[in-house]
Backbone as CSV, one residue per row, in Angstrom:
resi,resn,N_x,N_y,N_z,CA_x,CA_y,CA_z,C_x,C_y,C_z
1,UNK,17.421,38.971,88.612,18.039,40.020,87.806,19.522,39.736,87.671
2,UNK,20.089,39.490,86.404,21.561,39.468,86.335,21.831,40.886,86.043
3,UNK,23.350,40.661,85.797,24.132,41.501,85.776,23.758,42.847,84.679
4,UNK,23.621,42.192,83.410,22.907,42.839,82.205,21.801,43.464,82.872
5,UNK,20.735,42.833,83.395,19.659,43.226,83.020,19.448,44.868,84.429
6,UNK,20.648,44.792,85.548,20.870,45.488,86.095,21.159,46.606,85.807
7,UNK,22.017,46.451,84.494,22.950,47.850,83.789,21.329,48.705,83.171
8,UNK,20.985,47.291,82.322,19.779,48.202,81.380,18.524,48.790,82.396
9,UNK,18.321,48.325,83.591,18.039,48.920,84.658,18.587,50.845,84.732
10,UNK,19.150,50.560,85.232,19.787,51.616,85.642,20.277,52.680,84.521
11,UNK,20.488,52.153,83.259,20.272,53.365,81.762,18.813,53.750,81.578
12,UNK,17.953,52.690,82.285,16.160,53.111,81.472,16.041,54.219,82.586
13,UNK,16.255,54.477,84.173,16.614,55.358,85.433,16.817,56.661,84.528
14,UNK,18.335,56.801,83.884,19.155,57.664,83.459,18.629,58.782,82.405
15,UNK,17.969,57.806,81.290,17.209,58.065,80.129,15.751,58.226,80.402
16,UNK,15.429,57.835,82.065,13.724,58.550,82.149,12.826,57.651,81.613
17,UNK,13.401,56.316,81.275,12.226,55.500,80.714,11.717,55.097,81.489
18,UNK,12.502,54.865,82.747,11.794,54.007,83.829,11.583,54.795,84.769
19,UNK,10.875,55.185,85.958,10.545,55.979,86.888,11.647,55.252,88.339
20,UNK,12.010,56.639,89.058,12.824,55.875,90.351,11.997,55.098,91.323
21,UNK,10.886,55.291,91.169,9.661,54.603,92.051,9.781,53.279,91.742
22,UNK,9.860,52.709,90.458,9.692,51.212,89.446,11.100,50.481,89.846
23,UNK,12.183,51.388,89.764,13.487,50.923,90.176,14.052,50.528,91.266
24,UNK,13.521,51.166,92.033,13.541,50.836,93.467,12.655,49.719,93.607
25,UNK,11.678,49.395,93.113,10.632,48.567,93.637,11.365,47.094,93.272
26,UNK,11.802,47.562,91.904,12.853,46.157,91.259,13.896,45.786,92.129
27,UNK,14.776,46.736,92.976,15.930,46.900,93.809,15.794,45.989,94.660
28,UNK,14.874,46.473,95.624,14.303,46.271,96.705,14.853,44.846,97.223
29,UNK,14.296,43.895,95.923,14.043,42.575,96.378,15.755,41.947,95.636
30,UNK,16.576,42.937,94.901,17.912,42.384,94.496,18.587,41.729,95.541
31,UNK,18.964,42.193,96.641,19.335,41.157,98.091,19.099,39.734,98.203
32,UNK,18.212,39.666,98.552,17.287,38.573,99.119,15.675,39.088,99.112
33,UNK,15.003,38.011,99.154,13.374,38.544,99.275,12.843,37.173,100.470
34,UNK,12.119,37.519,101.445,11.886,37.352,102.544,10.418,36.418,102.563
35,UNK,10.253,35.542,102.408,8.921,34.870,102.431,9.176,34.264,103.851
36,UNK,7.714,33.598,104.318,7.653,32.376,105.048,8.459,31.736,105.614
37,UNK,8.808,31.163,104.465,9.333,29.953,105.029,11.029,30.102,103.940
38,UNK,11.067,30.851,103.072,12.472,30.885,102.317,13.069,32.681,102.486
39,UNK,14.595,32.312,102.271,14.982,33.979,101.671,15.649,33.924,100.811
40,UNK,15.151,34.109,99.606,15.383,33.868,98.607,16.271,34.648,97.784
41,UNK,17.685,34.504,97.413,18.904,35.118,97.229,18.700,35.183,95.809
42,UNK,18.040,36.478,95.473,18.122,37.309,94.206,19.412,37.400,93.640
43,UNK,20.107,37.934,94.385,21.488,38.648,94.289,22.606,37.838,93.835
44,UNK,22.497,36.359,94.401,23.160,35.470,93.962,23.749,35.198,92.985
45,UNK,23.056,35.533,91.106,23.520,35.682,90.341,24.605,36.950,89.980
46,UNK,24.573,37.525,90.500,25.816,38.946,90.322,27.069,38.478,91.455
47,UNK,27.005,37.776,92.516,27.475,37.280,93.404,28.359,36.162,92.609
48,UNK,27.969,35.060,91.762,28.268,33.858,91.614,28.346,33.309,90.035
49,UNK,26.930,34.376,89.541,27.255,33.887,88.069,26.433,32.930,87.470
50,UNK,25.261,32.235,88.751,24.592,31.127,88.725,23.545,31.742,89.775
51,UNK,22.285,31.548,89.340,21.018,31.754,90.442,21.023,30.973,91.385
52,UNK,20.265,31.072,92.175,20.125,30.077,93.705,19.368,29.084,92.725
53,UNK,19.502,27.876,93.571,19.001,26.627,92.758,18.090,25.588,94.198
54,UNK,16.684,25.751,93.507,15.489,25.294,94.209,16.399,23.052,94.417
55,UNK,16.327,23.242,95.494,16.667,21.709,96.180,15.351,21.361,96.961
56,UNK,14.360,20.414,95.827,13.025,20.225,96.258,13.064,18.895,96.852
57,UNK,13.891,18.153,97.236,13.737,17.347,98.663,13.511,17.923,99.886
58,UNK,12.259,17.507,100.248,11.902,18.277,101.667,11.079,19.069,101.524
59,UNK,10.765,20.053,100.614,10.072,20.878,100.351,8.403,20.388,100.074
60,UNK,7.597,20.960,100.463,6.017,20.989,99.995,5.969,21.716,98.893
61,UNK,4.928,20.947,97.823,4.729,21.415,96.502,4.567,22.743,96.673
62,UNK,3.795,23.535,97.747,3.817,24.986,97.701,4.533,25.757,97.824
63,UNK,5.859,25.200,98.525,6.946,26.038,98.890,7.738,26.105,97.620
64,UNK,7.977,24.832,96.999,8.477,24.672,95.529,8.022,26.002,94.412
65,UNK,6.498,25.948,94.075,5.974,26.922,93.084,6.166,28.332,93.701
66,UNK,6.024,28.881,95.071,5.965,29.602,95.380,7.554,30.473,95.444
67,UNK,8.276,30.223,95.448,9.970,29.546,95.152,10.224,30.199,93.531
68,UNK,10.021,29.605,92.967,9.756,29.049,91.574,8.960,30.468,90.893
69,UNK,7.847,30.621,91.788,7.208,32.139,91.247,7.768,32.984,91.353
70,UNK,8.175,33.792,92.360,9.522,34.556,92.918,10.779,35.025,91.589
71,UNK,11.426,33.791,91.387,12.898,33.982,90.653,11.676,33.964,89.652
72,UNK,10.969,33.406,88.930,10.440,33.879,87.336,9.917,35.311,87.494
73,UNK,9.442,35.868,88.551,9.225,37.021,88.366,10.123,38.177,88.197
74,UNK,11.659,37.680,89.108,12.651,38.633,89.119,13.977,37.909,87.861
75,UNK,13.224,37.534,86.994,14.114,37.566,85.815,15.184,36.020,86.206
76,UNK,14.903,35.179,87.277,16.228,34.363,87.151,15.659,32.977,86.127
77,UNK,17.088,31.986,85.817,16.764,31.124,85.125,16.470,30.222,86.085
78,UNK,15.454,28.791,86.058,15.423,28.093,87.053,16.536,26.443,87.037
79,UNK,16.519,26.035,87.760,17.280,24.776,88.068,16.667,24.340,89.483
80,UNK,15.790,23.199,89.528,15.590,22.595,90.949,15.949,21.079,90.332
81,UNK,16.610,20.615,91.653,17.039,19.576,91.331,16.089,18.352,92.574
82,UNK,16.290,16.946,92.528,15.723,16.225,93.155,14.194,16.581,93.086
83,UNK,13.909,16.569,91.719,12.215,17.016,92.089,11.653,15.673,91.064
84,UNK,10.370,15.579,91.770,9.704,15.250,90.731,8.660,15.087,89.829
85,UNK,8.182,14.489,88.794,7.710,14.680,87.415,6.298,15.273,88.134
86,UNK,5.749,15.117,89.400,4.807,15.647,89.665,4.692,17.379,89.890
87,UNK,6.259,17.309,90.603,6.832,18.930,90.918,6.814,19.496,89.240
88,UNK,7.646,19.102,87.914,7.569,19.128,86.946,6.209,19.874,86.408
89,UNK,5.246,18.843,86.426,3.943,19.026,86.039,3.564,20.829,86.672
90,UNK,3.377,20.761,87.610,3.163,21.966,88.298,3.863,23.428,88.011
91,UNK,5.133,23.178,87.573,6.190,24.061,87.386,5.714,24.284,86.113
92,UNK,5.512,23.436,85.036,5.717,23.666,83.558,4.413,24.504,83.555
93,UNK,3.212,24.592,84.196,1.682,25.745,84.090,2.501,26.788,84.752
94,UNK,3.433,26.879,85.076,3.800,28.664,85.571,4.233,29.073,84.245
95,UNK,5.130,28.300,83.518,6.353,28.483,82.364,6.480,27.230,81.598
96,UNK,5.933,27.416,79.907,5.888,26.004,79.272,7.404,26.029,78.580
97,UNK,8.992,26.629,78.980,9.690,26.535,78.826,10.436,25.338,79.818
98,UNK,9.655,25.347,80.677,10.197,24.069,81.527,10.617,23.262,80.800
99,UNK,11.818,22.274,81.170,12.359,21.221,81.100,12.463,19.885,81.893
100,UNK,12.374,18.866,82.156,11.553,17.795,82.925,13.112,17.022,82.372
101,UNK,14.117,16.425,83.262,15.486,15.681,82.904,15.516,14.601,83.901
102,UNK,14.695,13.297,83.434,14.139,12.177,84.103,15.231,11.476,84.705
103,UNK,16.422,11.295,84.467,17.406,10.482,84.806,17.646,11.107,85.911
104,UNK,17.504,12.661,85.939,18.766,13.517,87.148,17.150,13.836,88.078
105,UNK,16.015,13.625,87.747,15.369,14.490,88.347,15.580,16.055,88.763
106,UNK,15.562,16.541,87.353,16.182,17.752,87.745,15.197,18.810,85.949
107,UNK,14.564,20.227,86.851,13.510,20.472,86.492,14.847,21.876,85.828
108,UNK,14.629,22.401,84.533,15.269,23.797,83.680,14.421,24.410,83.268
109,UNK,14.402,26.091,83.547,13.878,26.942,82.613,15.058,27.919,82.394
110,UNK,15.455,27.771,81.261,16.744,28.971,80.537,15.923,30.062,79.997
111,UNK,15.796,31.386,80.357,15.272,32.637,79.195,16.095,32.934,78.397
112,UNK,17.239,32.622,77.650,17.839,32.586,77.126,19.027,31.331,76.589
113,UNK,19.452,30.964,75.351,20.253,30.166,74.987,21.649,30.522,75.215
114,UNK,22.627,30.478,75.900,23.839,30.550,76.293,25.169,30.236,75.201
115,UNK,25.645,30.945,74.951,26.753,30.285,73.951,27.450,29.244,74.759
116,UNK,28.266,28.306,73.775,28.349,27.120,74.778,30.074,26.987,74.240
117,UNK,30.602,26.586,75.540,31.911,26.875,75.804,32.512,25.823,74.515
118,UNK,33.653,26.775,74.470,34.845,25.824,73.678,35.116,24.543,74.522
119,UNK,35.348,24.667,75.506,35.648,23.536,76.880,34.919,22.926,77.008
120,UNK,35.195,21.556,77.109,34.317,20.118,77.497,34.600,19.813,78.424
121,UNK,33.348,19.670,79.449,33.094,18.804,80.445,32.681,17.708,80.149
122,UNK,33.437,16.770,80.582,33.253,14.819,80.151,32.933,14.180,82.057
123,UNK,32.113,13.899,81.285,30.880,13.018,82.278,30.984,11.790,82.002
124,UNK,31.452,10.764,83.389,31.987,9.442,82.926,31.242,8.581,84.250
125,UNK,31.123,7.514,83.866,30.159,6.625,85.351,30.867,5.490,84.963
126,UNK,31.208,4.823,86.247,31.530,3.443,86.727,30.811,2.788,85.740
127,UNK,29.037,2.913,86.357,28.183,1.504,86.110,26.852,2.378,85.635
128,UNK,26.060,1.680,85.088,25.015,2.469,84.442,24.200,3.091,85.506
129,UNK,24.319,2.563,87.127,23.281,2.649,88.050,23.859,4.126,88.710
130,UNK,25.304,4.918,88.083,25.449,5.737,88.842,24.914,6.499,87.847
131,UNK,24.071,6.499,86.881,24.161,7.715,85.963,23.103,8.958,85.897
132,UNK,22.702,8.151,87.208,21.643,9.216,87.889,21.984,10.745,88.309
133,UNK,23.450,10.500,89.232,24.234,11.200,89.870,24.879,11.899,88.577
134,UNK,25.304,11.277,87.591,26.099,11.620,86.589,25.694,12.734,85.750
135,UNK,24.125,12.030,85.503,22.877,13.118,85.162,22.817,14.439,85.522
136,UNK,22.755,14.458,87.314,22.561,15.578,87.542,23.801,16.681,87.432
137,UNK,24.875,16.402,87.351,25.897,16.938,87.215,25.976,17.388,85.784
138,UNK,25.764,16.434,84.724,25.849,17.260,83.219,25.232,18.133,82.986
139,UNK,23.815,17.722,84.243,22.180,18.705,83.526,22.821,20.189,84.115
140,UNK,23.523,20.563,85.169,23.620,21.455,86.098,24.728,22.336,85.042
141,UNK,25.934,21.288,85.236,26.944,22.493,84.485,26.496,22.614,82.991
142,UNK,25.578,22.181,81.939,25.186,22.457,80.787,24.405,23.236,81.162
143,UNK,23.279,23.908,82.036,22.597,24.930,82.480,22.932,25.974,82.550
144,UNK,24.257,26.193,82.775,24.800,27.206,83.587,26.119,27.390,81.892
145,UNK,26.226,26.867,81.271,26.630,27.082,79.554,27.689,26.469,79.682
146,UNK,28.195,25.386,80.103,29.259,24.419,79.782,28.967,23.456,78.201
147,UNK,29.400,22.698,77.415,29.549,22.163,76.458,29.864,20.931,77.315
148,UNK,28.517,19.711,76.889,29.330,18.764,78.220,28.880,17.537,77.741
149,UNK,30.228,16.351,77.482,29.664,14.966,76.630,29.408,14.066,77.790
150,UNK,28.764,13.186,77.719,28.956,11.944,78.853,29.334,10.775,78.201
151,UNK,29.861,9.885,78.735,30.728,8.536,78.706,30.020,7.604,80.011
152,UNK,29.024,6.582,79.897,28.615,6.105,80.762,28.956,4.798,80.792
153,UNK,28.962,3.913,81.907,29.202,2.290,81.937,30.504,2.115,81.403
154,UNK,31.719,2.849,82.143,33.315,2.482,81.818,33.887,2.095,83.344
155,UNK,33.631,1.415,83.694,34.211,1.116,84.928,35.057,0.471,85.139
156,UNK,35.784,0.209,85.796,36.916,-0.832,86.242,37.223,-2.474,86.267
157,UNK,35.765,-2.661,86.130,35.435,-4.036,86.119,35.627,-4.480,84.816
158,UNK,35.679,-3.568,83.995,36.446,-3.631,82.182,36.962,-2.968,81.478
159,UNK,38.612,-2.704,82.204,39.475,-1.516,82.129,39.305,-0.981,80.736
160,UNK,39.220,-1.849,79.571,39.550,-1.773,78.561,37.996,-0.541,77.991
161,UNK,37.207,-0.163,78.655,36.007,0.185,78.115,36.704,1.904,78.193
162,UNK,37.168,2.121,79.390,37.590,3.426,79.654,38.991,3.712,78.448
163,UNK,39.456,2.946,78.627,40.946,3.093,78.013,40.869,3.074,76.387
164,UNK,39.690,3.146,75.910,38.972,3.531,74.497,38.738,4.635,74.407
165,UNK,38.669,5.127,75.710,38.257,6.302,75.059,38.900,7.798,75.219
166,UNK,40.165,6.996,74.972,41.567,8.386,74.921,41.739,9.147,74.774
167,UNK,40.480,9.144,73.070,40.362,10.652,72.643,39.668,11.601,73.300
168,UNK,38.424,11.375,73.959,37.489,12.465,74.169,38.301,13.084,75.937
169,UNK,38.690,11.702,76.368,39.695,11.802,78.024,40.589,13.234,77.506
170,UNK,41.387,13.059,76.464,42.054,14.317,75.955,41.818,15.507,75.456
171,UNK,40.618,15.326,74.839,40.027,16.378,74.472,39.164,17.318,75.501
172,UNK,38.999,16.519,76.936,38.038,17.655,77.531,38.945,17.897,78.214
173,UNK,38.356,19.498,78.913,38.430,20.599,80.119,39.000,19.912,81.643
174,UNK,37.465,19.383,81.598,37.640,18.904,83.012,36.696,17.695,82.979
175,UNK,37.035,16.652,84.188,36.298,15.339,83.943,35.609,14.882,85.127
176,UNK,34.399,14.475,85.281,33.448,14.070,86.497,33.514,13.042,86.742
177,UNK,33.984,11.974,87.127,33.665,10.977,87.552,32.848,10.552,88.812
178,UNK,31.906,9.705,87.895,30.695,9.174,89.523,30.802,7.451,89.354
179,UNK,31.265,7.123,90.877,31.598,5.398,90.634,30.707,5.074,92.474
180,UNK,30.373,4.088,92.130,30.187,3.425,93.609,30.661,2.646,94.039
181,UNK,30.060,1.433,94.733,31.160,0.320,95.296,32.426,0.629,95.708
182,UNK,33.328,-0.231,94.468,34.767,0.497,95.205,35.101,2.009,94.589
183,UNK,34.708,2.243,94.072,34.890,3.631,93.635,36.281,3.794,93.465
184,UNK,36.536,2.932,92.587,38.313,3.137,91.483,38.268,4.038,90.388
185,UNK,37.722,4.226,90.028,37.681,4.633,88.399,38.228,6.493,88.637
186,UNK,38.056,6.963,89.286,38.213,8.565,89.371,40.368,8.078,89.356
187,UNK,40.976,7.164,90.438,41.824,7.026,90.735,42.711,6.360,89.174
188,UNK,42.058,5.814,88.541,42.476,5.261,87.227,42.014,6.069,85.655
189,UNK,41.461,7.245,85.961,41.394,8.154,85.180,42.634,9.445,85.684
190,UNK,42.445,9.325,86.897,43.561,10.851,87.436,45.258,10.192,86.825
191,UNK,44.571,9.028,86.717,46.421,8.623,86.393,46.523,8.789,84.963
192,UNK,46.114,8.975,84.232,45.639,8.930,82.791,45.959,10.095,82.007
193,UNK,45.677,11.793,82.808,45.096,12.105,82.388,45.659,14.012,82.870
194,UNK,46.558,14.712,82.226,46.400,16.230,82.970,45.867,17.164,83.352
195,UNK,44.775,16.888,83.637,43.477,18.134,83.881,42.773,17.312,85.091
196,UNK,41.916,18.661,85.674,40.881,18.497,87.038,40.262,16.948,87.141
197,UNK,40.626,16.458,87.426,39.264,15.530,87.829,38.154,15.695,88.995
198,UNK,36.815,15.553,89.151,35.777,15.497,90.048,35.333,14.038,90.752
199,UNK,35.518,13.930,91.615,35.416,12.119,91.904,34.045,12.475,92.421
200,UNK,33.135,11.991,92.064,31.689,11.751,93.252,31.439,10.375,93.529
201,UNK,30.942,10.149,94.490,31.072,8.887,95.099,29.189,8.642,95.129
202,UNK,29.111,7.821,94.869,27.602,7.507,94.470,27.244,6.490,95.724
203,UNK,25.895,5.912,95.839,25.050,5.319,97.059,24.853,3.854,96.491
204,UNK,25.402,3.882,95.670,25.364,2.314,95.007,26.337,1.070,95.356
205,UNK,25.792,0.164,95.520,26.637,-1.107,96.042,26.156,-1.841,97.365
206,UNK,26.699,-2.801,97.400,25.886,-3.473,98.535,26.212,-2.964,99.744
207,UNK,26.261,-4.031,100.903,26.496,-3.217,102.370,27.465,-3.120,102.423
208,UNK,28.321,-3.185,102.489,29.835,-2.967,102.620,30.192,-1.336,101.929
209,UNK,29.789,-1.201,101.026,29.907,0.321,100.706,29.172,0.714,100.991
210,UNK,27.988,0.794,102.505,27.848,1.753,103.525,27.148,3.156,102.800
211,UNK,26.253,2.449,101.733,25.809,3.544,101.075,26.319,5.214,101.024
212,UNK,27.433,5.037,100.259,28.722,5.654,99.688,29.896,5.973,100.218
213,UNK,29.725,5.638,101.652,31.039,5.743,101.966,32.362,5.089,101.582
214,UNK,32.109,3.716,101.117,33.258,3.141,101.094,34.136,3.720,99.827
215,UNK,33.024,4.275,98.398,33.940,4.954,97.214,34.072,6.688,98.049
216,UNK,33.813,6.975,98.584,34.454,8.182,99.203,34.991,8.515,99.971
217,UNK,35.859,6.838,100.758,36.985,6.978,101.475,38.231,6.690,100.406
218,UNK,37.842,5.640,99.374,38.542,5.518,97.939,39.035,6.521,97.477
219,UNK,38.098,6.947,97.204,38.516,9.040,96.448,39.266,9.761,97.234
220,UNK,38.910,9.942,98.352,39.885,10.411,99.483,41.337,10.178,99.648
221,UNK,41.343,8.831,99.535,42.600,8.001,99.651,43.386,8.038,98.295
222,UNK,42.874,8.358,97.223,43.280,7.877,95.557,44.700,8.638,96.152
223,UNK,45.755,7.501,95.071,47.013,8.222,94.866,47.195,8.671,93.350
224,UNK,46.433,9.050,93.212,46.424,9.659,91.956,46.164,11.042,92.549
225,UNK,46.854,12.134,91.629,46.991,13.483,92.223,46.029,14.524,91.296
226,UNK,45.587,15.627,91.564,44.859,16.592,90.792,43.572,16.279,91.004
227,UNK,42.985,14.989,92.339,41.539,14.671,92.197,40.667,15.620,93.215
228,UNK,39.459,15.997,92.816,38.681,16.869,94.100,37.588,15.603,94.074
229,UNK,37.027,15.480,95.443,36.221,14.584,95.637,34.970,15.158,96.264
230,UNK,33.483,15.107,95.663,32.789,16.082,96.042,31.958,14.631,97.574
231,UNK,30.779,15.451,98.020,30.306,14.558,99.080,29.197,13.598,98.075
232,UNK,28.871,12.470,98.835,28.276,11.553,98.460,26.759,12.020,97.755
233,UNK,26.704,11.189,96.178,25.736,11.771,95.305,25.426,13.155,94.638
234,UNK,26.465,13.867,95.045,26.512,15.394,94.788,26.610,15.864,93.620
235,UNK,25.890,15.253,92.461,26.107,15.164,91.121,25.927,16.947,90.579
236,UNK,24.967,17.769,91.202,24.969,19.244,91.705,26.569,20.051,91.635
237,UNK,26.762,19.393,92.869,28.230,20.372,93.402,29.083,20.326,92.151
238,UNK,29.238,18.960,91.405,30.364,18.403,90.880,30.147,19.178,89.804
239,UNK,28.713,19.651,88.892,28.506,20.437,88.084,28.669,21.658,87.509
240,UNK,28.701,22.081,88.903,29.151,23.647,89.523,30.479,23.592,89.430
241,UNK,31.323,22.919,90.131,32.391,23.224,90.042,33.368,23.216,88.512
242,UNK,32.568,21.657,87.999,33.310,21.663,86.651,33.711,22.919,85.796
243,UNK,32.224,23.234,85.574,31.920,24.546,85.413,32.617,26.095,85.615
244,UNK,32.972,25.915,86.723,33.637,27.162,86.891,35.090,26.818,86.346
245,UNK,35.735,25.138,86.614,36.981,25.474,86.411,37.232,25.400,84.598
246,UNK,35.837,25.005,84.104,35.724,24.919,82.652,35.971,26.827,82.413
247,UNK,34.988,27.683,82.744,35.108,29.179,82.767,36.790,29.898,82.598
248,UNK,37.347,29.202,83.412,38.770,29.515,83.453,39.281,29.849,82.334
249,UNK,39.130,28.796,81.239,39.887,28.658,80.473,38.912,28.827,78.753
250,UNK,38.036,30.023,79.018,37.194,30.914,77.589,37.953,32.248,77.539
């Protein structure tokens, strides 16, 4: 239940359309709702602005649908991320609004179309192999009603690929960068550039980058200023956040 659908709640109460018995019953579970094995934060959207978001690594297909049944029943939009096309399959017989986003592994049902921000979120990757991570970050903050381009395979290894693309660097909000290996590119865009940057540090590269640590001691270290560096592969977080700091400025 968002915010809206709370108000029109509580006028159908006022106006007698709805009985206090029905309202309460809807209430009840606005908190949290208590299963098994989850507690599932209804409330979250009036809290945040964004529903709780199903993270189906780890999870058994039943805990997933059962999850999944829950928020479609209490009105939320869905977003599970790390799932896959099998979780997909299963999800889309609850709701053939499902969405299946193969690159990010990452499963959408919107009940509604969102107006979509004046503000661009620009989605940019090192190397084509981070654009997994990159994925999930566009799929997340375009979910949630960001306006969001991606720019993939500009990495450092051919300065000149990034440095083409001046215009759109200027034209957006806020900018994601996901690099692995050495994970330069967030540090050679922040220099570039007056607005937020997002550094995510991806699992890509041989041993020496320590499956992501070594670009997220990079990011850490960048002397380039204005950078937030989310944790390794967090293409999620980085989405969210864009997002909100995109919100800022409607």
């Amino acid at each position: 239940m968002n915010t809206t659908e709370l108000i029109k709640l509580l006028q159908n109460v006022r106006s007698g359309r709805t009985g206090v018995e029905t309202a309460l019953k809807r209430l009840r579970y606005l908190p949290f709702e208590d299963v098994a094995y989850a507690h599932i934060d209804h409330h979250r959207q009036l809290r945040h602005g964004m529903p709780e978001v199903i993270y189906c690594q780890g999870k058994t297909l039943e805990q997933i649908m059962g999850i999944t049944k829950r928020m479609l029943k209490a009105g939320s939009d869905i977003l599970a991320t790390r799932a896959s096309e099998s979780v997909f399959r299963a999800v889309r017989k609850l709701d053939r609004r499902a969405v299946y986003h193969a690159a990010s592994h990452a499963i959408v049902i919107r009940h509604d179309d969102k107006k979509p921000t004046r503000g661009v979120v620009l989605v940019l990757t090192a190397g084509t192999s981070d654009i997994p991570v990159a994925e999930e970050a566009a799929v997340t903050a375009g979910m949630l009603g960001s306006t969001v381009e991606t720019v993939y395979d500009v990495g450092v290894a051919g300065i000149h690929r990034v440095l083409s693309k001046r215009d759109i660097l200027d034209r957006a909000r806020v900018i994601i960068v996901a690099a692995g290996m050495d994970g330069a590119l967030p540090s050679v865009v922040g220099g570039l550039v007056d607005k937020p940057v997002i550094a995510v540090p991806t699992s890509i590269g041989y041993g020496a980058a320590f499956q992501g640590l070594a670009p997220l001691l990079t990011m850490l270290n960048s002397c380039a200023s204005g950078i937030a560096v989310m944790n390794i592969d967090n293409g999620f977080g980085a989405g969210v956040l864009a997002h909100r700091i995109n919100m800022l400025g409607e």
